[in-house]
C-alpha positions as CSV (number, residue, x, y, z in Angstrom):
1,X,0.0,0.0,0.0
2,X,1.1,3.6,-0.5
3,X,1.8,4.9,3.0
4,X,3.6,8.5,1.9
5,X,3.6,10.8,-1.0
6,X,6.3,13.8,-1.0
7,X,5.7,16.8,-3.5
8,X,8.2,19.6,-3.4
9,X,8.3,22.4,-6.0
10,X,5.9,20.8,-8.4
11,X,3.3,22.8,-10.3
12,X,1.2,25.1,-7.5
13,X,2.5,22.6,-4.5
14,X,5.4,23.9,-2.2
15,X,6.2,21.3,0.0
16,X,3.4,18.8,1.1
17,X,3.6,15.4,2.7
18,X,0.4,13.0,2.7
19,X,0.0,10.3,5.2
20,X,-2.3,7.7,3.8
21,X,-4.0,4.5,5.7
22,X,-5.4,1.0,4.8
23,X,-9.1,1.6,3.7
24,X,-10.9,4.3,1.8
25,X,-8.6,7.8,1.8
26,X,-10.5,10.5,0.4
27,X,-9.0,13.7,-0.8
28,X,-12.2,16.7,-1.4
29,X,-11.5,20.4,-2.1
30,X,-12.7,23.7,-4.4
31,X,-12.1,23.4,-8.1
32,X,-8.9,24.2,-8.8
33,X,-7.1,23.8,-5.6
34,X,-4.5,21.2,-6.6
35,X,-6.6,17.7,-6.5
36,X,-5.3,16.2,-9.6
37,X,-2.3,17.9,-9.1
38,X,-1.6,15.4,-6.8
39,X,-2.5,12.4,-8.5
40,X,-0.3,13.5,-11.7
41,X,2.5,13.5,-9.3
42,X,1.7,10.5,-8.3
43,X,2.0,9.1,-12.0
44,X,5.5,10.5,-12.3
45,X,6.6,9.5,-9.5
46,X,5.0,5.6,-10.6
47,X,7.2,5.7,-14.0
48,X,5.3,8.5,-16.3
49,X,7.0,11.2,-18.6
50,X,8.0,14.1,-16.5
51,X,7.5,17.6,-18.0
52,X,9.6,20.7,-16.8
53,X,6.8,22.7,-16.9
54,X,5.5,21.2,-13.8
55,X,8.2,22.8,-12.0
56,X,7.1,25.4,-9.6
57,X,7.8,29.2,-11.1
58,X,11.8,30.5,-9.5
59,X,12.6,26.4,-8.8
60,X,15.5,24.8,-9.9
61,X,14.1,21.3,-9.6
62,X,10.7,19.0,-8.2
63,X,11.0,16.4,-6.3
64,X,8.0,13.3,-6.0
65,X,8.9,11.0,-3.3
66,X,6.3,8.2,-2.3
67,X,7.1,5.5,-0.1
68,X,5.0,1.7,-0.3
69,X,4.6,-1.0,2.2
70,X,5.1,-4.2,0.3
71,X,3.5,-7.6,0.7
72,X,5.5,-10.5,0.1
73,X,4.9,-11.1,-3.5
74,X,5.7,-7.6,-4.1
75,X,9.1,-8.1,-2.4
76,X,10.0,-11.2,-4.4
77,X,9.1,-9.1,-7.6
78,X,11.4,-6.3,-6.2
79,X,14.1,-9.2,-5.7
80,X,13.9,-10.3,-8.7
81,X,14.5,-7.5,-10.9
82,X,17.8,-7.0,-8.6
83,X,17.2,-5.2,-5.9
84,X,17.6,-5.8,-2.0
85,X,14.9,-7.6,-0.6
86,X,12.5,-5.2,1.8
87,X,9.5,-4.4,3.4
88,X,9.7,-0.4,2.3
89,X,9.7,0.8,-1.4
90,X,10.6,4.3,-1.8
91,X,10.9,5.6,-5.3
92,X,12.1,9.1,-5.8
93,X,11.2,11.4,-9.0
94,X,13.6,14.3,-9.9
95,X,12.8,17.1,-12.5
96,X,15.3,19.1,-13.0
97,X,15.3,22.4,-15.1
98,X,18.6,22.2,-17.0
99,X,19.2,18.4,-16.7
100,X,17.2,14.9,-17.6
101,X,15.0,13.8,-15.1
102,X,16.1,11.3,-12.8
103,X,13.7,8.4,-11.3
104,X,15.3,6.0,-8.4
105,X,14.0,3.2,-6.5
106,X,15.4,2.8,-2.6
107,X,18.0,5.5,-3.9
108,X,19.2,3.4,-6.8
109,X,18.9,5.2,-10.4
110,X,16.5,3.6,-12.2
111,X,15.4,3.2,-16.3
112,X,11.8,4.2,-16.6
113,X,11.3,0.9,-18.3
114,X,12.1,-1.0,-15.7
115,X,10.3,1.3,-13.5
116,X,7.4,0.6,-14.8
117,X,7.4,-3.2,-14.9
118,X,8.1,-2.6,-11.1
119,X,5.3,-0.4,-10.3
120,X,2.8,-2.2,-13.0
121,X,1.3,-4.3,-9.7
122,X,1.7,-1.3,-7.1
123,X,-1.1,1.4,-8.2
124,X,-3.8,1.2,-10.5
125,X,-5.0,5.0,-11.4
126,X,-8.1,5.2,-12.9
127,X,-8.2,9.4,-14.4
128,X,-11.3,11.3,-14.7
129,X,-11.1,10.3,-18.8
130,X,-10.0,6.9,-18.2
131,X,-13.3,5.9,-19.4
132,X,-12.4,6.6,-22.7
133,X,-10.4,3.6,-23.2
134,X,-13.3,1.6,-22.8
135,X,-14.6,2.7,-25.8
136,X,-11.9,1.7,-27.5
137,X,-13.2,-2.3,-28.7
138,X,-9.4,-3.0,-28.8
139,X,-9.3,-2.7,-24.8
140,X,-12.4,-5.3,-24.6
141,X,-10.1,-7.7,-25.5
142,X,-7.5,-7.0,-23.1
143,X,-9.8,-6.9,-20.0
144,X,-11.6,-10.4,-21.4
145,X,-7.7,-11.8,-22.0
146,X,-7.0,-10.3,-18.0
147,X,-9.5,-12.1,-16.8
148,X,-8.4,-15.9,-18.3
149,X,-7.3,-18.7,-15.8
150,X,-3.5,-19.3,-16.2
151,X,-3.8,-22.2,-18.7
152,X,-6.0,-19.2,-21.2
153,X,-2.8,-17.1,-20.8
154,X,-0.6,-19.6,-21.3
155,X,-2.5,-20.2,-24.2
156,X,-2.3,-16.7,-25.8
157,X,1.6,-16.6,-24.8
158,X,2.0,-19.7,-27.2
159,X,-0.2,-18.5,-29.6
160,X,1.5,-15.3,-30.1
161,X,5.0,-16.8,-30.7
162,X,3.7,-19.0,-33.1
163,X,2.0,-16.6,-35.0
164,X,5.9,-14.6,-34.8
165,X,6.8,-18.0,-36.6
166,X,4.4,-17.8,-39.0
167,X,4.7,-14.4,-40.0
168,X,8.2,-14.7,-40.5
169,X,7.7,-17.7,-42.7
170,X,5.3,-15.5,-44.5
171,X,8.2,-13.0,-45.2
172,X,10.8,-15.7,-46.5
173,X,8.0,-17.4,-48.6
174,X,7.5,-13.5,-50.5
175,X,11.2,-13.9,-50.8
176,X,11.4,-16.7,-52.4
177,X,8.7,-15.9,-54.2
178,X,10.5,-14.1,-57.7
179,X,9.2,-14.6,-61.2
180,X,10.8,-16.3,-63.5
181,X,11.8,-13.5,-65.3
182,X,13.8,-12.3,-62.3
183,X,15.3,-15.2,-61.0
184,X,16.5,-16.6,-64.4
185,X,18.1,-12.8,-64.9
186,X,19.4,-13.1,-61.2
187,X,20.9,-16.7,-62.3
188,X,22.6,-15.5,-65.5
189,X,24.4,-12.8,-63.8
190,X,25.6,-15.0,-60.8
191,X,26.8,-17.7,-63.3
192,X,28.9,-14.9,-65.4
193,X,30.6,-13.8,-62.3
194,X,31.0,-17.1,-61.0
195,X,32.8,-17.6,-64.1
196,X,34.4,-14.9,-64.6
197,X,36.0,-15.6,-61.1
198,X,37.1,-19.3,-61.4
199,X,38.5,-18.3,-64.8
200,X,41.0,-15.9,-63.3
201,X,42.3,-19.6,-60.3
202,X,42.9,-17.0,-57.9
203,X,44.6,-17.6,-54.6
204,X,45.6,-15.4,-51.6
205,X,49.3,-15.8,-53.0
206,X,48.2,-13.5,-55.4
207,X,47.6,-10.5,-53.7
208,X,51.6,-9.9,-53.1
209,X,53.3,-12.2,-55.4
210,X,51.8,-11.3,-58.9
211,X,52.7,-7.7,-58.4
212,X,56.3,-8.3,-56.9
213,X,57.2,-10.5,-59.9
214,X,56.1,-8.1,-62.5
215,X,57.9,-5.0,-60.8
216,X,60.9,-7.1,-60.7
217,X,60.9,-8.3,-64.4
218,X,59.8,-4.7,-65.4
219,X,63.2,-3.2,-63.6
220,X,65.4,-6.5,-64.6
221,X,67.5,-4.0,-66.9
222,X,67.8,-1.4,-64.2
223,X,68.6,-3.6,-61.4
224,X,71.7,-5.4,-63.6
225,X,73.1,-1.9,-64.4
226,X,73.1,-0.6,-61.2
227,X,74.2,-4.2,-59.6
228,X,77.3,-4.1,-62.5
229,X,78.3,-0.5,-61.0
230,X,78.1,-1.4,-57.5
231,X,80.5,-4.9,-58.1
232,X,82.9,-2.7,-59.9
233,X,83.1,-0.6,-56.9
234,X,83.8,-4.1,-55.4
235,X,86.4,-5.5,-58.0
236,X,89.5,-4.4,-59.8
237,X,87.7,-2.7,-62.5
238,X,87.8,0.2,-60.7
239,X,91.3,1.3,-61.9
240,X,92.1,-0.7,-59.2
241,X,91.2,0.9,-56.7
242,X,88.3,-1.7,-55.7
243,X,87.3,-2.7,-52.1
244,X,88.9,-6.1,-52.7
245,X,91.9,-4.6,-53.6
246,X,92.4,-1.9,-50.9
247,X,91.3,-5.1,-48.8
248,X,94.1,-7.0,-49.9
249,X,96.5,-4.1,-49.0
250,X,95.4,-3.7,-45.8
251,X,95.4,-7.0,-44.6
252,X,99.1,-6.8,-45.8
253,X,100.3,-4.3,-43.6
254,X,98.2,-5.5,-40.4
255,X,100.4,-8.8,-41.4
256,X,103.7,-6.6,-41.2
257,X,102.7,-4.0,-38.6
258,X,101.3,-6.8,-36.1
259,X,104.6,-9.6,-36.8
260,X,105.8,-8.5,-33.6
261,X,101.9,-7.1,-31.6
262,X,99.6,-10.2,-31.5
263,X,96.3,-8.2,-30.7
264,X,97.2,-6.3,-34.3
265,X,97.9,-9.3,-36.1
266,X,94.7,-11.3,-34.7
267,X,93.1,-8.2,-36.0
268,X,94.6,-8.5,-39.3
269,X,93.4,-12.3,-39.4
270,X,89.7,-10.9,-39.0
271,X,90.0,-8.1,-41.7
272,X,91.1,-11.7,-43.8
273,X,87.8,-13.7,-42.9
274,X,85.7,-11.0,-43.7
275,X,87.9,-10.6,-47.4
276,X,86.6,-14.2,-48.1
277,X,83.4,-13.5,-47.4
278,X,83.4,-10.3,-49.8
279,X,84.9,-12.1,-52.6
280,X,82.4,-14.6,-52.4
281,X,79.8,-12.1,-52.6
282,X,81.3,-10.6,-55.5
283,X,81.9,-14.5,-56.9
284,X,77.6,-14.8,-56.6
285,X,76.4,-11.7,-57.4
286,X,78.4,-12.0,-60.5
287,X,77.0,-15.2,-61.7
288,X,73.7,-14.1,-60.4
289,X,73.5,-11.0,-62.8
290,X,75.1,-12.8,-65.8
291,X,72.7,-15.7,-65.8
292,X,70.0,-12.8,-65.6
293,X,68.0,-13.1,-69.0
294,X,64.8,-10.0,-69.5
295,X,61.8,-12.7,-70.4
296,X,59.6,-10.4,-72.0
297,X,57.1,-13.0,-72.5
298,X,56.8,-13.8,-69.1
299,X,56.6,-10.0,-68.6
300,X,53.7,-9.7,-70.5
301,X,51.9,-12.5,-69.0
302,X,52.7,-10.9,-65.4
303,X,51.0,-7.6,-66.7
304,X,47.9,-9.4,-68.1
305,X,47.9,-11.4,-65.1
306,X,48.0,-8.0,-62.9
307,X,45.3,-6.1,-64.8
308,X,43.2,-9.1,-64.4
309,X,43.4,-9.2,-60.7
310,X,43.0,-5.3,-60.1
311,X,39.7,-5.4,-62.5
312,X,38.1,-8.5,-60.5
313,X,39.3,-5.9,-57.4
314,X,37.3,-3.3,-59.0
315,X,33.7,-5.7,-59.1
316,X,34.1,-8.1,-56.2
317,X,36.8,-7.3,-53.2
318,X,39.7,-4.8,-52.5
319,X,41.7,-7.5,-52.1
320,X,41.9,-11.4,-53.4
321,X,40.4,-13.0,-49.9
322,X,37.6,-10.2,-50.3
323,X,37.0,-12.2,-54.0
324,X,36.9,-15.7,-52.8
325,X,35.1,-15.1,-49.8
326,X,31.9,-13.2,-52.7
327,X,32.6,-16.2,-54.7
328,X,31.3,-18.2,-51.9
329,X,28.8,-15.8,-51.1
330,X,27.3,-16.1,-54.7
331,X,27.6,-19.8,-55.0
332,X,25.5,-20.7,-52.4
333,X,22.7,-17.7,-54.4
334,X,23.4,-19.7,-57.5
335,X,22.4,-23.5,-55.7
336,X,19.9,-21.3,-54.1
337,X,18.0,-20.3,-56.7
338,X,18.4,-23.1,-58.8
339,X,16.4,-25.2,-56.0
340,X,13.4,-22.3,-55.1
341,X,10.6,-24.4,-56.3
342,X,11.9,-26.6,-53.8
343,X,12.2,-24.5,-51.4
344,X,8.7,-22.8,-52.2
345,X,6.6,-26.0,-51.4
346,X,8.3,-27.1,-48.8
347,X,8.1,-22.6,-47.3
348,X,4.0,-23.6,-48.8
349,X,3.3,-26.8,-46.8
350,X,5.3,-25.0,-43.6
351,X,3.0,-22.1,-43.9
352,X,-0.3,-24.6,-44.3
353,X,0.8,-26.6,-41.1
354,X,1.0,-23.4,-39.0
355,X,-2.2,-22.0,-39.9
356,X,-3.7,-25.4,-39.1
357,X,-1.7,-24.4,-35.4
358,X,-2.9,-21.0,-35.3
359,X,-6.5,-21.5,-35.9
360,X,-6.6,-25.0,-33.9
361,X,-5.2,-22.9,-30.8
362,X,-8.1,-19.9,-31.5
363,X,-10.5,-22.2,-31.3
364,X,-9.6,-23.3,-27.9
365,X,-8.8,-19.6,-26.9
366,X,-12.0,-18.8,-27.7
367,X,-13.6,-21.5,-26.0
368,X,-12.0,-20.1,-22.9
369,X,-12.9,-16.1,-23.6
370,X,-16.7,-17.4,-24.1
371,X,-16.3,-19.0,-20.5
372,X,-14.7,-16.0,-19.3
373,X,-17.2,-13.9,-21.1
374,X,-20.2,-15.5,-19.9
375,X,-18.8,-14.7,-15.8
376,X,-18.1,-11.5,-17.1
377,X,-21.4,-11.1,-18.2
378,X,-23.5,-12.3,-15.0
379,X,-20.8,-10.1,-13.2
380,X,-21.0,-6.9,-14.3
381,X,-25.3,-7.0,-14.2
382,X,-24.5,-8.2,-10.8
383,X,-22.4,-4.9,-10.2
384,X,-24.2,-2.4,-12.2
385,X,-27.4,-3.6,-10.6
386,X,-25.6,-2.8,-7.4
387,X,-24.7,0.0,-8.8
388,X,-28.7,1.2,-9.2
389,X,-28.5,0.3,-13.0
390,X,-31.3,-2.4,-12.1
391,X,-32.6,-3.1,-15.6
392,X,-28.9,-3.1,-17.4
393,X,-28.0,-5.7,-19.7
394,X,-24.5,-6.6,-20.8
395,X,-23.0,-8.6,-23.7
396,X,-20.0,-9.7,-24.9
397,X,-20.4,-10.1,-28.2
398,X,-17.6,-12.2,-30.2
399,X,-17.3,-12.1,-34.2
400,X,-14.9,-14.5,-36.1
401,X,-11.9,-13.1,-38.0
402,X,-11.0,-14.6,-42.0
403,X,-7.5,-14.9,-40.8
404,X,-5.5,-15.8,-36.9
405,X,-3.7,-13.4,-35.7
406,X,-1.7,-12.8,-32.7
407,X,-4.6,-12.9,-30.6
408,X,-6.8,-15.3,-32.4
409,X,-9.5,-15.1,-34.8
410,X,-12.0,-13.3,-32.3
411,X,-13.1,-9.7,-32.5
412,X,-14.9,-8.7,-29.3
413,X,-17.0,-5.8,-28.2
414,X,-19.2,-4.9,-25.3
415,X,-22.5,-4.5,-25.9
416,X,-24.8,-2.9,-23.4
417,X,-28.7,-1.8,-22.9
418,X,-29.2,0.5,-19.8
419,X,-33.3,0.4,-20.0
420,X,-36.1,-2.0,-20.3
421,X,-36.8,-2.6,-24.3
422,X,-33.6,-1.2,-26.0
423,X,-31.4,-3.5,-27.9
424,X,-28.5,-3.6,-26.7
425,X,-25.8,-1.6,-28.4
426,X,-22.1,-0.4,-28.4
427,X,-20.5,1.2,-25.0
428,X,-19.3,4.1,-27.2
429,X,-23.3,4.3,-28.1
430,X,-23.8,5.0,-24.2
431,X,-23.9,9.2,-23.8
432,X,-24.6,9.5,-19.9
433,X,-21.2,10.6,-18.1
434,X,-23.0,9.1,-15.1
435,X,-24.1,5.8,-16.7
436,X,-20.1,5.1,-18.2
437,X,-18.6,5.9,-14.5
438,X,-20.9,3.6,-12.9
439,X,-19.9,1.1,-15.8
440,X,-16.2,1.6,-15.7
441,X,-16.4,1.8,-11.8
442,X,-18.0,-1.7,-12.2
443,X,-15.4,-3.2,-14.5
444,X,-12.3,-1.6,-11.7
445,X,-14.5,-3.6,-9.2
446,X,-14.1,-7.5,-10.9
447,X,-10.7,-6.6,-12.2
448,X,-9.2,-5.5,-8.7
449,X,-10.6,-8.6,-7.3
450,X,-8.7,-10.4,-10.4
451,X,-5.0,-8.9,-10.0
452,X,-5.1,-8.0,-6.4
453,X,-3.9,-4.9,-6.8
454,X,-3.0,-3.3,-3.6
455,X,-3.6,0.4,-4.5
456,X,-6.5,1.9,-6.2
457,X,-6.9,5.4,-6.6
458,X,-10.1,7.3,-8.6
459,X,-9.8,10.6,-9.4
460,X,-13.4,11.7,-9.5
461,X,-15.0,8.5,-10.3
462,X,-18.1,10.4,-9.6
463,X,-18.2,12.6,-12.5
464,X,-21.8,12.9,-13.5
465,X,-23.6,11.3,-10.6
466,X,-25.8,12.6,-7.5
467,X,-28.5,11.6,-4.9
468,X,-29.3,8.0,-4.5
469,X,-26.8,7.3,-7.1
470,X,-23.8,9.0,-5.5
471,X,-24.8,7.0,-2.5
472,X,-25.0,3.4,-4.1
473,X,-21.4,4.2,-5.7
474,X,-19.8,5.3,-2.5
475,X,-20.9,2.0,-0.7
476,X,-19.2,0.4,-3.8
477,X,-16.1,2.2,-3.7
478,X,-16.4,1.8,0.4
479,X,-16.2,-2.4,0.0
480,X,-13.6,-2.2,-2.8
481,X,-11.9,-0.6,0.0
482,X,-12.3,-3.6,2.3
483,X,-9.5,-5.4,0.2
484,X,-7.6,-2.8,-1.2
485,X,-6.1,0.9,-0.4
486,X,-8.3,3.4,-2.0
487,X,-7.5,6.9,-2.7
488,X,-10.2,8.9,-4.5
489,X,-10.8,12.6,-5.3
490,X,-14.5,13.5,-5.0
491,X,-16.7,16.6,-5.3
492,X,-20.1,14.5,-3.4
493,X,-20.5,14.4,0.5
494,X,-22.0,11.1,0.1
495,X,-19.0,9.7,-0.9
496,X,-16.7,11.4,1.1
497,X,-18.7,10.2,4.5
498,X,-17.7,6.7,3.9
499,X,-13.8,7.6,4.1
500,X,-11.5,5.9,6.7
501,X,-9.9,8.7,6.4
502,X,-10.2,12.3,5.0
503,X,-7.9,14.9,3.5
504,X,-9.0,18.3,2.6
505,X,-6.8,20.1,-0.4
506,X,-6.5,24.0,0.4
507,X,-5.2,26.2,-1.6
508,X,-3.9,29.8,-0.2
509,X,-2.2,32.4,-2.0
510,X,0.3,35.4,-0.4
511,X,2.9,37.7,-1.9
512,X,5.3,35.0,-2.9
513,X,2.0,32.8,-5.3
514,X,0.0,30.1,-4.7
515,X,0.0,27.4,-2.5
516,X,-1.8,24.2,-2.1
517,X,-2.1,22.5,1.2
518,X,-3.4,19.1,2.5
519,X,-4.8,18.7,5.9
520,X,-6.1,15.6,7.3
521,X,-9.5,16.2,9.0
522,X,-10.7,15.2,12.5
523,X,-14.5,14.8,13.5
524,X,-15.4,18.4,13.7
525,X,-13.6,19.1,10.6
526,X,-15.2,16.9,8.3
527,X,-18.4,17.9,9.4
528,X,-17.5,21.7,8.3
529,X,-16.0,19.9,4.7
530,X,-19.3,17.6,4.0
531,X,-21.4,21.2,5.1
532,X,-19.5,22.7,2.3
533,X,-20.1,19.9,-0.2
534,X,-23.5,20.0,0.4
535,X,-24.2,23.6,0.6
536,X,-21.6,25.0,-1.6
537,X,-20.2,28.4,-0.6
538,X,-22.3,28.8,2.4
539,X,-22.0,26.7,5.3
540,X,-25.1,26.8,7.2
541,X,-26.7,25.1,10.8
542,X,-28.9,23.1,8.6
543,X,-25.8,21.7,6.2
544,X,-23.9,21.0,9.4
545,X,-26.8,19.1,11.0
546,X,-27.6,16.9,7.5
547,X,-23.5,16.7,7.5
548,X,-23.4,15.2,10.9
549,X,-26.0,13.0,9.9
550,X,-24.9,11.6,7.1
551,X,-21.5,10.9,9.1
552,X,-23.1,8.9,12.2
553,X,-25.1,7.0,9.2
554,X,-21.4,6.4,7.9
555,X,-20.0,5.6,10.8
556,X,-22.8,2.9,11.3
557,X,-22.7,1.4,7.9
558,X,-19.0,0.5,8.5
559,X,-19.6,-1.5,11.7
């Protein structure tokens, strides 16, 4: 149950703390004075889109703080989506002028999508337009589909991810579904590049080796000249004067210098290894470059082979692995689409089986709607006869789709007749606001029972309602009340003398604006507030008596 809400700084509200209690908490005060105020702050605060506009005028920020007592099932929900195990919930809503609104739960930040799968089973709000929805036939099969036993749910879970199959089979099958036209154009190009690929017997080799031969037979004539220079520089061509040469002299005189210094002449023995090692390198080299021959026919080869590669680069891959790895690619196309028929019957007798599925499992799931239907029916006459719509009648009324869908085959509406001898007809049909709250009032009634919500909260369920009327809905709103919290906003003293407790919203205004307040009302007090409801601005001897009245009836209805 909600047992505090904290508004600071949001919209006309300063700072104001409301203590709420088990039961039936009623909230009443002038039009205007910051009633729904409060209940919008309590949506934000429950995971809805903040708005910096809400932000009370010269404030930097607003802050929404309410704080639950959970029972255990709502603590292993909070456990399970990774938070501490507790009693207390306290979720925190900051709005923030310059910056992104912030939402935490027990101080930890908070996405609002997983905000709201936590707070989905905490409140359920039910706004003064709420009703709205209802017209909407799309929502009758919700609340039908909320009301199923677990194996009904079950049913629609598996139903849905089968239809997820289906449609996606539904998707290849258009795939695979080309004309002939296309696929045989599709199959000629695939088989010319497929071709024109194998043709070329490319490996990975090629990439580096192809290229590096060709440079090297297209310089052959440059790399013998300059390697004929540099051996001359070597040999005795050079007038010489060659390395060898000077070599040979210098190992010479380390010989005669070092005949009597041994460190000179070991030296002298190394400057000799290192002369054998240069004349073989001149020996090599000049074999090397005299066996050297320019193949220009090779040469040419090398350059077709090289423009061949860089043009398949151009179409299929910057480099030869790219190439291979589209030739793959493109194979598999080619088998592909040589074997669609194939793979169109076998996509055709898929699809068949799985509509079989889909429509075998909406004829059970309607089965169990129809069940849940017919309750539903007896139910809500039940209610809305307690609600003093004695001669109501209520339908559900189910018509049978051409084709399954995620939900089945069914369409369903409500139908509904609110007097003795009209047919019964659409909800959206129904133009009394007091008629469609006592009928949506009925529907929050089974469904709370169904969930077990803990919180309820109506703001101004009563919109369109008076005498007897207002009476018959208070008592109902009174034993909702004996299994869940309830926290409405009314404008009728016959609701408000049910309440367990009762808050009045004042609103006050000074130099520095306006402020709302919320004070909750002893005996004497709520005497003075139900005077007011009943005789508006003036509060007279005679309001006061029928107030006092009406709370000592109250009082002895609850016992």
């Amino acid at each position: 149950m909600l047992k505090e809400l904290r508004i600071k700084n949001f919209a006309i509200i300063d700072n104001l703390t409301i203590d709420f209690t088990e039961g039936l908490n009623l909230l009443t005060g002038e039009t205007g004075s910051g009633k729904s105020i409060i209940i919008e702050a309590l949506e934000m605060v429950l995971g809805g889109r903040a708005s910096r506009e809400m932000i009370r005028s010269g404030e930097e920020k607003a802050v929404i703080e309410a704080m639950f007592f959970l029972d255990e099932q709502l603590q292993n929900s909070l456990e399970a989506l990774g938070y501490e195990r507790s009693e207390v919930l306290v979720l925190t809503k900051e709005i923030w002028e310059g910056y992104p609104s912030v939402s935490r739960v027990n101080g930890r930040p908070v996405t609002l999508n997983l905000l709201k799968t936590l707070t989905n089973n905490l409140v359920d709000i039910f706004g003064q337009h709420e009703h709205q929805s209802l017209l909407d036939t799309a929502n009758h099969m919700r609340i039908i589909d909320s009301l199923m036993p677990k194996e009904g749910k079950e049913l629609l879970a598996a139903m849905g991810n089968t239809h997820r199959e289906y449609k996606g089979l539904v998707k290849k099958h258009k795939e695979l579904e080309l004309t002939s036209q296309e696929r045989e154009r599709e199959l000629d190009l695939l088989k010319f590049q497929i071709e024109e690929i194998d043709e070329a017997k490319l490996s990975e080799e090629d990439d580096e080796n192809v290229e590096q031969e060709f440079k090297r037979l297209d310089n052959l004539k440059e790399t013998i000249a300059e390697t004929y220079q540099a051996l001359s520089l070597l040999g005795d061509d050079y007038e010489g004067q060659g390395a060898i040469q000077l070599m040979e002299r210098a190992i010479q005189m380390f010989f005669h210098s070092g005949r009597y210094d041994h460190f000179i002449r070991d030296k002298g023995e190394g400057l000799q290894a290192l002369l054998y090692e240069l004349q073989e390198l001149h020996r090599e080299t000049s074999d090397y470059i005299e066996n050297l021959d320019i193949d220009q026919e090779k040469l040419f080869e090398l350059r077709d082979r090289l423009d061949l590669i860089n043009s398949l680069k151009k179409k299929y891959g910057n480099r030869v692995r790219e190439i291979l790895i589209y030739r793959d690619e493109i194979g598999v196309r080619y088998d592909r689409l040589l074997n669609i028929d194939m793979e169109l019957e076998n996509a055709e007798r898929e699809l068949l089986k799985l509509r079989e599925k889909l429509i075998e499992k909406s004829v059970q799931l309607r089965q169990i709607r129809r069940e849940v239907s017919t309750r539903l029916h007896k139910d809500m006459e039940r209610e809305l006869s307690a609600l003093n719509m004695e001669n109501v009648r209520f339908k559900v009324d189910f018509k049978e789709l051409e084709e399954p869908g995620e939900k089945g085959m069914d369409k369903i509406e409500f139908l509904i007749s609110t007097n003795p001898g009209e047919e019964l007809k659409p909800l959206s049909r129904i133009i009394s606001g007091g008629e469609m709250s006592r009928i949506m009032l009925a529907f929050k009634g089974i469904l709370a029972d169904m969930d077990n919500m803990p919180t309820l909260v109506f703001d101004e369920i009563d919109t369109g309602i008076s005498g007897r009327t207002a009476q018959v809905v208070g008592e109902k709103i009174r034993r909702i009340s004996g299994a869940h919290q309830v926290i409405s906003i009314s404008h009728l003293p016959q609701i408000a003398a049910l309440a367990d407790t009762h808050f009045a919203i004042r609103k006050s205004s000074d130099k520095k604006g306006t402020i709302t307040n919320v004070e909750r009302l002893h005996e004497d007090e709520r005497i003075e507030e139900l005077a007011r409801l009943l005789g508006g601005v003036e509060v007279t001897e005679t309001t006061r008596k029928h107030a006092t009245e009406m709370l000592q009836m109250s009082n002895k209805m609850k016992k």
